[in-house]
C-alpha positions, -999 to 999 in steps of 0.1 A, spaced: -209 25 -526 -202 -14 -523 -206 -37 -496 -164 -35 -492 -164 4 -491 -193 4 -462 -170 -23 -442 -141 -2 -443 -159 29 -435 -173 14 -405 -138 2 -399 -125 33 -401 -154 48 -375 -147 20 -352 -105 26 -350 -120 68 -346 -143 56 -316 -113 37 -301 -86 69 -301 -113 87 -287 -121 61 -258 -82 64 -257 -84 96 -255 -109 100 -228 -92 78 -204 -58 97 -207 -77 129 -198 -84 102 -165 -47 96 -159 -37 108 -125 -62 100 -104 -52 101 -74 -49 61 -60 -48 48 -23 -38 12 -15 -49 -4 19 -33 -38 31 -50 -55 58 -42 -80 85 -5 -85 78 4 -109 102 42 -113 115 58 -132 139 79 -108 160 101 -94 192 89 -60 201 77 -51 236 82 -30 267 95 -63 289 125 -85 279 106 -114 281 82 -101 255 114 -92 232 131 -127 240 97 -146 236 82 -125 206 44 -128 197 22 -118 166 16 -87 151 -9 -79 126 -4 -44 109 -25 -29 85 -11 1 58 -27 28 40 -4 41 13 -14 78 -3 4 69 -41 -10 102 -52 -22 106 -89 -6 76 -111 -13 69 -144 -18 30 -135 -58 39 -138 -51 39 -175 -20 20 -182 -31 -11 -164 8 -12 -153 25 -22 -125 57 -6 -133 31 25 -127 18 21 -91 35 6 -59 35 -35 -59 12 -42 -28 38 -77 -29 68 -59 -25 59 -39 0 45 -67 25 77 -84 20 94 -48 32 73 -43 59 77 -77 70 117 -71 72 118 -43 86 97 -52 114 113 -86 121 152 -73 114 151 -53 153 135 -52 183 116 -20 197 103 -17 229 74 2 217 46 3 186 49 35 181 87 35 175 78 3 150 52 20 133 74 53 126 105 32 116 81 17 89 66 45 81 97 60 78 113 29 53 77 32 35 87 72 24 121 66 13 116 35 -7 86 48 -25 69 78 -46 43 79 -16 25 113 -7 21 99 22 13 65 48 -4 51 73 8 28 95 -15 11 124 5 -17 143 -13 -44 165 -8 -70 198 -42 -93 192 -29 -111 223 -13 -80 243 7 -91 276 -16 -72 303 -32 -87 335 -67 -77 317 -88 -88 291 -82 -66 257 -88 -82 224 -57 -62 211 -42 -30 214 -28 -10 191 -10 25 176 -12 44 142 14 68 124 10 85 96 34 105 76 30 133 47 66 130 22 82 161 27 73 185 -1 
């Protein structure tokens, strides 16, 4: 055997250890993915009093998103996961399009938006007032939702 015939051997071993490195990460497709967002922060009008709907005040919500199994583990692919990006700039509509009186209601509507607009098994939603309007001192209240997609 000559020098050539060795290289393309080894060549040949190398492109074999590749399909099977290939292989082995599509028997890890579907792992099941959860992306978190933290601290969005949005200006907006929701509150119990009028004044805190006609003033408005920050909000700072945080997200938990259940994508399920997604083959974005192996594909390195956006087009195969949720865009954290897009859905900031969704949230961020939704909660600044209306005014509701309470968290909760916030939190559900987004929730809600979160479902329908995305292959989620399910979300979390925590909504909170760093600056709440109270006579005491807090350092922020706030409420959680979470939803399961209906099967």
């Amino acid at each position: 055997m000559d020098g050539e015939e060795r290289e393309d051997d080894a060549d040949e071993l190398d492109d074999d250890d590749e399909a099977g490195d290939l292989e082995e990460d599509r028997d890890g497709a579907g792992e099941s993915v959860t992306i978190e967002i933290s601290g969005l922060s949005l200006y907006t009008h929701h509150g119990v009093s009028e004044a805190e709907r006609e003033v408005g005040q920050r909000l700072v919500l945080d997200l938990r998103l259940d994508v399920g199994e997604t083959d974005a583990t192996v594909t390195d692919s956006i087009e195969d996961t949720v865009d954290y990006a897009e859905v900031c700039q969704l949230v961020a509509l939704v909660a600044q399009q209306r005014s509701h009186k309470t968290l909760e209601r916030l939190c559900s509507t987004i929730a809600d938006r979160l479902l329908v607009d995305y292959e989620l098994e399910g979300v979390w939603v925590k909504a909170a007032k760093p600056e709440p309007p109270i006579a005491l001192s807090v350092a922020e209240v706030s409420v959680e939702v979470w939803r399961e997609a209906d099967s």
